[in-house]
C-alpha angles and dihedrals in degrees: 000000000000119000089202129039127196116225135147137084101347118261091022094052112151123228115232139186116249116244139014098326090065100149083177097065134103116261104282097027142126099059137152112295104242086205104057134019117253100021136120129218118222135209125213122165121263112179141290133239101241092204090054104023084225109143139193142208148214111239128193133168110227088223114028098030087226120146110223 
């Protein structure tokens, strides 16, 4: 098995460490993934809305592949 995975927009996808010691990873990510037992959700940026400053991410667990 890995011990990185790529995800994000694609072409500009970001390469992150599986598990807990992600460096990669948005503030707050990565976190226990809610849908499988072991995993690890991870954060990369998506885009903002310039009028409102609101922002999104992309989100991934390392072991199910699920978003949040």
């Amino acid at each position: 098995m890995a011990d990185t995975f790529k995800f994000g927009e694609a072409g500009a996808e970001e390469v992150h460490r599986i598990g807990a010691e992600c460096v990669q990873c948005w503030k707050g990510y990565p976190r226990p993934c809610a849908k499988c037992v072991g995993g690890h959700v991870h954060g990369a940026w998506g885009d903002e809305d310039a009028a409102t400053g609101n922002y999104w991410l992309y989100t991934k667990c390392d072991t199910c592949g699920e978003a949040e």
